[in-house]
N, C-alpha and C positions, 0 to 999 in steps of 0.2 A: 632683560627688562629695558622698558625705556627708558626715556629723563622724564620727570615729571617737573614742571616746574610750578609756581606760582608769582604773579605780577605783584603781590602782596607781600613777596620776600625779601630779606635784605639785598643779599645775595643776586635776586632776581639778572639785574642787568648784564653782570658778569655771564652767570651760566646760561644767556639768551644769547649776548655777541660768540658765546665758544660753539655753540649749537650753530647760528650762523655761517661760523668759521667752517666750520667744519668740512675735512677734504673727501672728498665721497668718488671721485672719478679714479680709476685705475690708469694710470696714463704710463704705463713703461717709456723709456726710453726708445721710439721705434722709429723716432726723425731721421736718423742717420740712415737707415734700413728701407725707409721710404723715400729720402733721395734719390739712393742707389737704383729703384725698381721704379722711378719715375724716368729718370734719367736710359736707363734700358730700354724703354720703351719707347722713347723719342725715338733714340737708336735705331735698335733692329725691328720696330713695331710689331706685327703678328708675330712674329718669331720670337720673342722678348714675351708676349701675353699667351700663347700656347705653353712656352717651356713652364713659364710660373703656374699657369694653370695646373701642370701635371705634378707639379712640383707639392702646391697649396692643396687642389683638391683634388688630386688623383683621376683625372680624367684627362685622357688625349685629346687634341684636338686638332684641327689642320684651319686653314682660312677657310674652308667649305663649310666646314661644321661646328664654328665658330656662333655663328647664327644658329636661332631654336627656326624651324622651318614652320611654314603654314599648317603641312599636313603634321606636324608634331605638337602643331600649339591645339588643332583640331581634336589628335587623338586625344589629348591630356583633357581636353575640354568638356570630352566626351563620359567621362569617368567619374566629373562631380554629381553630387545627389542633387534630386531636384529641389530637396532642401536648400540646399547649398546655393543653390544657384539661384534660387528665389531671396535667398539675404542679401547675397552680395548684388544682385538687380537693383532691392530696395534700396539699400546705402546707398551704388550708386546713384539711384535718381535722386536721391536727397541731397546727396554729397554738390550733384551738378548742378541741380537747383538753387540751391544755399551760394555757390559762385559765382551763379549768372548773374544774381546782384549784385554783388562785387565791383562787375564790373563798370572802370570810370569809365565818365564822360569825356568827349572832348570841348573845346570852348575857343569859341573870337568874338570879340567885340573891336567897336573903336571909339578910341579915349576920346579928351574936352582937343587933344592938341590936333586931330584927325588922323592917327598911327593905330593900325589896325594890330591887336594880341593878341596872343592866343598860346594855347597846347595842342597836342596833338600826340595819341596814345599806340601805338604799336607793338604786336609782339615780337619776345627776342624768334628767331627763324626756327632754333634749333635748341631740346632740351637733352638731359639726359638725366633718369633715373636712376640709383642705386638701390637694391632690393637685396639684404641680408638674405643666405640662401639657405639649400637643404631643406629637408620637411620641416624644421619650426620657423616655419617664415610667416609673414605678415602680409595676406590680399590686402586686408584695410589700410595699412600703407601706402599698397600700388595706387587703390582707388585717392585717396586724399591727395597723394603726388601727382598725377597726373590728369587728373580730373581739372584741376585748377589749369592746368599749364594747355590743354586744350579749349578751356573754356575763353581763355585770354586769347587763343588763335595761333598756337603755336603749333607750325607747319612740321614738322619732322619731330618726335618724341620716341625717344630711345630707353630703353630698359637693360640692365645688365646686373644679372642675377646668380653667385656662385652656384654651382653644382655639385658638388663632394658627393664623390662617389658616381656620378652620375644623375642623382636623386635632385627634383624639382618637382615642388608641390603644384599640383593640377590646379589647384586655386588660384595660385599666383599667376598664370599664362590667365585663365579667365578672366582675374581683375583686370588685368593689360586688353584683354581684348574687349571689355567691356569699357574699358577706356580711352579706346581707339589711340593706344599706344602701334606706332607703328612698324618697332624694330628691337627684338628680343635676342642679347649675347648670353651664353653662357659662361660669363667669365667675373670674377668678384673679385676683392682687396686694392692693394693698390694700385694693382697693373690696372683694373678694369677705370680708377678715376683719370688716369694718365693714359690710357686707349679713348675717353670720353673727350680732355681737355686738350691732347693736340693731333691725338688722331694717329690711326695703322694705315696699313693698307685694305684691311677689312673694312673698318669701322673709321666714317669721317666724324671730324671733332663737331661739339656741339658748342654753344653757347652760354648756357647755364646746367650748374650739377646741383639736382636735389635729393634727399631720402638719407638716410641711416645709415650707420657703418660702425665698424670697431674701433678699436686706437688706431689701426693701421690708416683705415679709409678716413678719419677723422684727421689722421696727419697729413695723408695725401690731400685733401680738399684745402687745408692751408695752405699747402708748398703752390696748387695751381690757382686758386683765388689769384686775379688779377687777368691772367688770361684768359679764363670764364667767373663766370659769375656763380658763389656758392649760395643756398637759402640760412644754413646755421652750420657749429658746430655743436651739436646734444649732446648735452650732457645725460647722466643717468635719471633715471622720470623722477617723476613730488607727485605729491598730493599734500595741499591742507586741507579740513576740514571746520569748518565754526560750527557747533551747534549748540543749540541749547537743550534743555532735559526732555522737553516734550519729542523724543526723539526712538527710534527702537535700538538700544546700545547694539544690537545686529548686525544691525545694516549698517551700523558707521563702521563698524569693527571690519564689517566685509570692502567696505569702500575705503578704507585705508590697505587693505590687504592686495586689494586690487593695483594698485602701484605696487606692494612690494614683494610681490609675486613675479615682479617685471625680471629683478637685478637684485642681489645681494646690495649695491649703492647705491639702490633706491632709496627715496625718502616720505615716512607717512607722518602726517604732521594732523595732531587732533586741538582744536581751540576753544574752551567751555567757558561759559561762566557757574557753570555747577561743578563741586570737583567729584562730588558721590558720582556723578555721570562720569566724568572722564576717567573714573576706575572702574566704574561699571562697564565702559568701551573696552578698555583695557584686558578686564576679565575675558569679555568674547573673544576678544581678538586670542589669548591664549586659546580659549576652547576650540577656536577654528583651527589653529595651529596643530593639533595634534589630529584632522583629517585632512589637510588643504593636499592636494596634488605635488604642489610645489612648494610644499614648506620648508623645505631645505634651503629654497631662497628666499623666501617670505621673512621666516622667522631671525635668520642672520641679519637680513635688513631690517624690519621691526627692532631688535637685539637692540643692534649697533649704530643708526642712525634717526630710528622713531622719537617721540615727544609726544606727552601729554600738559599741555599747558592752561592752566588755569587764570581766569580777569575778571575782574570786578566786574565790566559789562560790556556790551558789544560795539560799545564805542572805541575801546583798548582791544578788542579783537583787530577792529578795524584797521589800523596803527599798526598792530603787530604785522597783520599778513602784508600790510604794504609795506615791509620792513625785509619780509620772507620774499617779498613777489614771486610767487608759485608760480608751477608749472600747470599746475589744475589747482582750480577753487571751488568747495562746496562752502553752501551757504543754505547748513539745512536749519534756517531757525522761523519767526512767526513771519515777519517780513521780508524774506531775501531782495525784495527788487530796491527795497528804499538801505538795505547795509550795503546789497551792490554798488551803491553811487557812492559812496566811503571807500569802498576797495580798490584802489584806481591801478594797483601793478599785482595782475594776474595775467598767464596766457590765456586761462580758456575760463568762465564762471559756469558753475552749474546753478540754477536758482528749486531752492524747496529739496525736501527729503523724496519728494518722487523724480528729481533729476538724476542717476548715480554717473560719477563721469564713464564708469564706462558706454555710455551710451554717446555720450560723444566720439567713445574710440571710433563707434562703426555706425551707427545710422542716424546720430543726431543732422547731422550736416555741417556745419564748424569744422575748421579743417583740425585734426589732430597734431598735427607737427607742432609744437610748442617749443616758444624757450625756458630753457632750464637756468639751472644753476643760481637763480635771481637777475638771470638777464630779461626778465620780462618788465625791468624798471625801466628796459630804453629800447625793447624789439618788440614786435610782434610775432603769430603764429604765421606759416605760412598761408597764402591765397593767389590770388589771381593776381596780385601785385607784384608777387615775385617773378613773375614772365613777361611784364608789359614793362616799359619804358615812357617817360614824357620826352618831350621833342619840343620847343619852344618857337613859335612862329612871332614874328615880324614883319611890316610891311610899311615904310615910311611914304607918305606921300611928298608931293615938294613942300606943301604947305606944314606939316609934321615938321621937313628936317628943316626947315625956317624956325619953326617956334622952338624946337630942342635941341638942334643940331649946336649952336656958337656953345652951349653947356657942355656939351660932347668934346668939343674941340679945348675947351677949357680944362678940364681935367684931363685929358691926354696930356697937353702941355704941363700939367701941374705935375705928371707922373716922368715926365721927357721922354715922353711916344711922339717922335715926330712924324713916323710916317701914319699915326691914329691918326692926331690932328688934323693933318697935311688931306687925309682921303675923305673928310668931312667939308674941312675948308674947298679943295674941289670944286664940289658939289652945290656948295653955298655959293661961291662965285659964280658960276653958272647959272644957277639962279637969277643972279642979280645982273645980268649981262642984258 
């Protein structure tokens, strides 16, 4: 069963901060283990990410065939339904769409003192994707990750996707090619972020690492943060919901499930001001429970980290979920857009009961990669942000380093920078000659 709670209990606060608390991420001890296989890889490179290859997912491999080839990403390409391939079309065009506004401007003007400012927006050269392998793998991933990182203008985009057994879903090479990803390895865990972050002989290092992974790859992209650039570490997915009664207890029940279908540490979080509703949720959500596909993970999670929480009104909704800051927010009640503006730390909002997030997983357009864990109190979802950098320009004229310059020189001296000062002063002198 879930927790049920109530804002109207004594008790309330207490059993809200332990629900908060709560550890939901599986995090073995695997630092030490991921050292050692990052460390290897500097090493002996190819040789170091074949051996673990065969090791991890039972497949050989040599520097040749390291790489998925043209005519292999073709054949596989060839084998989706036209279904298939008319979805992921759509998502994509929406997913590219939804980024090309994204992206920033650049800007210069010149201030009152005549010093011309500015930015100036460029992307990183070179990405790299991480794509969880094997047949339950995830296109809609590929497309969200890399959609953005081209759209920003990122010249070289890399994928690397385990294979176990040899097995690679055809959808996954089509989202890559539909998103003009330009270089597909066969190789996953933590050799594959430490073949990404400084590079084999096969496979030159990229610049930034994006996409999903397990404890393994979630420890590797700590250990190399610093020498590239990571998007997050994810945690296990959320969903809250707010609703109110006028609602179909169904469809929340299903939209709650839909997270915990993900991961046994996932988390379904319902927020009502009715409580006959949020046991009426409750009810379906069992009744789904005993046909769901995956209720063997559904229902552990529901179990063991779900909530049904009860508030006076949707003003204490509002309060709480910025309290939760989700990874996904529904907001199925009469006005979602006017409690939207109250919600202010979610990754992703859905607004109204005909939004369900999963449509953001795959053709809404928003990108899906969210922070988890209640880090969406100080991150955003991944975008086109995460591949561009700002660059600051400058341009003093003499008449500029006259009016700002002896300030300049000031606070060097105030800090004992004499060669600051000393290369301002210069300049001023010259000036005045």
């Amino acid at each position: 069963m879930p927790v049920f709670l109530d804002t109207a209990d004594t008790d309330f606060e207490t059993r809200f901060a332990t629900l908060l608390a709560a550890k939901r991420e599986d995090s073995p001890d695997v630092d030490a283990i991921v050292a050692g296989i990052i460390q290897d890889v500097r090493t002996r490179g190819d040789a170091a990410v074949t051996e673990l290859t065969a090791k991890f997912d039972r497949i050989e491999l040599t520097a040749e065939t390291m790489r998925v080839s043209a005519d292999e990403i073709s054949s596989a390409i060839a084998q989706v339904s036209a279904d298939d391939r008319a979805a992921l079309e759509l998502a994509a065009d929406r997913i590219r769409a939804y980024h090309i506004r994204q992206m920033p401007q650049d800007d210069s003007w010149t201030d009152e003192a005549g010093a011309t400012l500015g930015w100036r927006w460029s992307a990183v050269s070179a990405a790299g994707l991480y794509v969880p392998g094997g047949l339950a793998t995830y296109p809609s991933s590929v497309l969200m990750n890399a959609i953005p990182a081209k759209v920003a203008g990122v010249e070289r985009l890399v994928v690397t996707v385990p294979t176990p057994d040899g097995q690679i879903n055809p959808l996954v090479l089509l989202a890559a090619d539909l998103a003009g990803v330009d270089e597909v390895y066969r190789i996953g865990g933590a050799q594959a972020i430490a073949a990404l972050a400084y590079g084999t002989e096969t496979i030159a290092p990229v610049d930034k690492i994006t996409g999903p992974g397990n404890a393994f790859v979630a420890a590797a992209k700590r250990r190399v943060f610093g020498k590239v650039g990571i998007d997050m570490i994810a945690g296990p997915s959320e969903i809250l919901v707010i609703a109110d009664a006028d609602n179909n207890p169904d469809w929340i029940a299903l939209d709650l499930m839909s997270q915990a279908e993900h991961d046994e540490s996932a988390q379904s979080l319902l927020i009502t001001d009715d409580a006959d509703f949020g046991r009426a949720v409750a009810q379906a959500v069992d009744a789904r429970l005993e046909t769901l596909e995956r209720r063997a993970i559904a229902g552990p999670s529901w179990r063991d980290f779900g909530a049904v929480i009860t508030v006076r009104d949707l003003d204490e909704a509002a309060k709480l979920s910025n309290r939760i800051a989700p990874e996904h927010l529904e907001l199925c009640v009469a006005d979602p857009l006017a409690l939207s503006e109250k919600t202010i730390h979610a990754g992703a909002i859905f607004l109204g009961q005909f939004t369900p997030e999963a449509i953001g997983d795959y053709v809404g357009g928003p990108n899906h990669v969210l922070p988890t864990a209640r880090s969406a109190r100080f991150s955003s979802g991944l975008s086109v942000m995460d591949f561009v950098k700002r660059t600051t320009m400058s341009q003093m004229t003499p008449q500029a380093l006259r009016a700002i310059g002896p300030s300049a020189e000031a606070l060097a001296i105030s800090e004992s920078l004499e060669a600051h000062g000393l290369s301002v002063r210069v300049r001023l002198d010259a000036l005045n000659d």
